[in-house]
N, C-alpha and C positions, 0 to 999 in steps of 0.2 A: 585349473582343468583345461581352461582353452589351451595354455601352450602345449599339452601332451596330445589336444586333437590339430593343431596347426601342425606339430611333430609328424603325427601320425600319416598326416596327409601328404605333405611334402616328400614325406620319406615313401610309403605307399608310389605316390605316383611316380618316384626315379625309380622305384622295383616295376612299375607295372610296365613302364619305355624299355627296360633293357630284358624283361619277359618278354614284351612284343617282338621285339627285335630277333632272342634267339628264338621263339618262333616263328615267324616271319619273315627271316631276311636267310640267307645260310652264314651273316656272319661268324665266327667262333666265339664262346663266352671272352677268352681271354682281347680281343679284338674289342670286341665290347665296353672291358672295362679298364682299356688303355684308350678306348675312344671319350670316357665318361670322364675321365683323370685330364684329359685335355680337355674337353668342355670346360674340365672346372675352373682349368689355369686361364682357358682364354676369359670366360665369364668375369673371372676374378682379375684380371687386367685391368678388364675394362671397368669394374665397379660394378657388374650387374649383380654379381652371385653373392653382395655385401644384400642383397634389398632379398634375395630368399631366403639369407638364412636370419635375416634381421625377423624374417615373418615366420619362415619354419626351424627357427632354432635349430635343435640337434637333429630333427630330420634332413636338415641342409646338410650339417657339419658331420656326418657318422659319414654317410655314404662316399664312394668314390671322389664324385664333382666337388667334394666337399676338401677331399686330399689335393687334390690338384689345386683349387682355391689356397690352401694353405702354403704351397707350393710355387705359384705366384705370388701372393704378397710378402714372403720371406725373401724370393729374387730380387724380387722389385724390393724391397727393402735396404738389401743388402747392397746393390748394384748404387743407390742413391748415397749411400755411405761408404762403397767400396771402390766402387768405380766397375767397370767390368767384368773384372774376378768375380765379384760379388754376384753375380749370373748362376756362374757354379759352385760358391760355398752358399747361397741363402737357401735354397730351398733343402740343402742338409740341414742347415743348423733350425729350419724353422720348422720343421716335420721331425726331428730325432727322436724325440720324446713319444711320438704317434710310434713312429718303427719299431722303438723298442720298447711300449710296452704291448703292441702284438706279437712280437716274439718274445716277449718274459709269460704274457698270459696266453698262449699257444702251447708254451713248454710246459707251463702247470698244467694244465689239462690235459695233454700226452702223457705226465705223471700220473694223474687219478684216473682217466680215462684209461680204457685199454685199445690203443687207434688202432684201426685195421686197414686193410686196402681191400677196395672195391672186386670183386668178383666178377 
């Protein structure tokens, strides 16, 4: 039960910073969450964003900072065995599997759902 409230928390409080933000700042959502996707990559460079989600599990790894984490240690990975190329194939080959199973479970639900466009 602790790790679903260490989850809860960690996860909560990167919703409640980028709430704050789109009320408080005029940034745009989409600004937002290409700024959170680089947090995650720089964090995860450095080794920080290894020590949040060691403590908040999937509430580290679901969210955005958590993609971009994923995103650098796949570069970085690939770069140490590729040489420089590996800059721009690691963070494909280390995130594929995240891409596409939001658009395989996107599509099913556009199936059973009936989506609409906002009014």
């Amino acid at each position: 039960m602790d790790t679903y409230i260490k989850a809860f928390i960690v996860g909560g409080i990167i919703c409640i910073i980028a709430q704050v933000l789109m009320d408080k700042t005029k940034l745009t959502p989409g600004r937002i969450l290409v700024s959170f996707v680089t947090i995650g990559a720089i964090l995860g460079a450095f080794g920080i964003y290894d020590k949040i989600v060691e403590f908040g599990g999937a509430g580290a790894t679901i969210p955005l900072p958590g993609f971009g984490n994923s995103l650098a240690k796949a570069a970085i990975k690939e770069v140490r065995e590729n040489g420089l190329l590996g800059a721009f194939s690691g963070g494909i080959k280390g995130t594929a599997a995240g891409i596409t199973a939001a658009i395989f479970f996107g599509y099913i639900m556009a199936l059973i759902f009936n989506p609409k466009t906002k009014d």
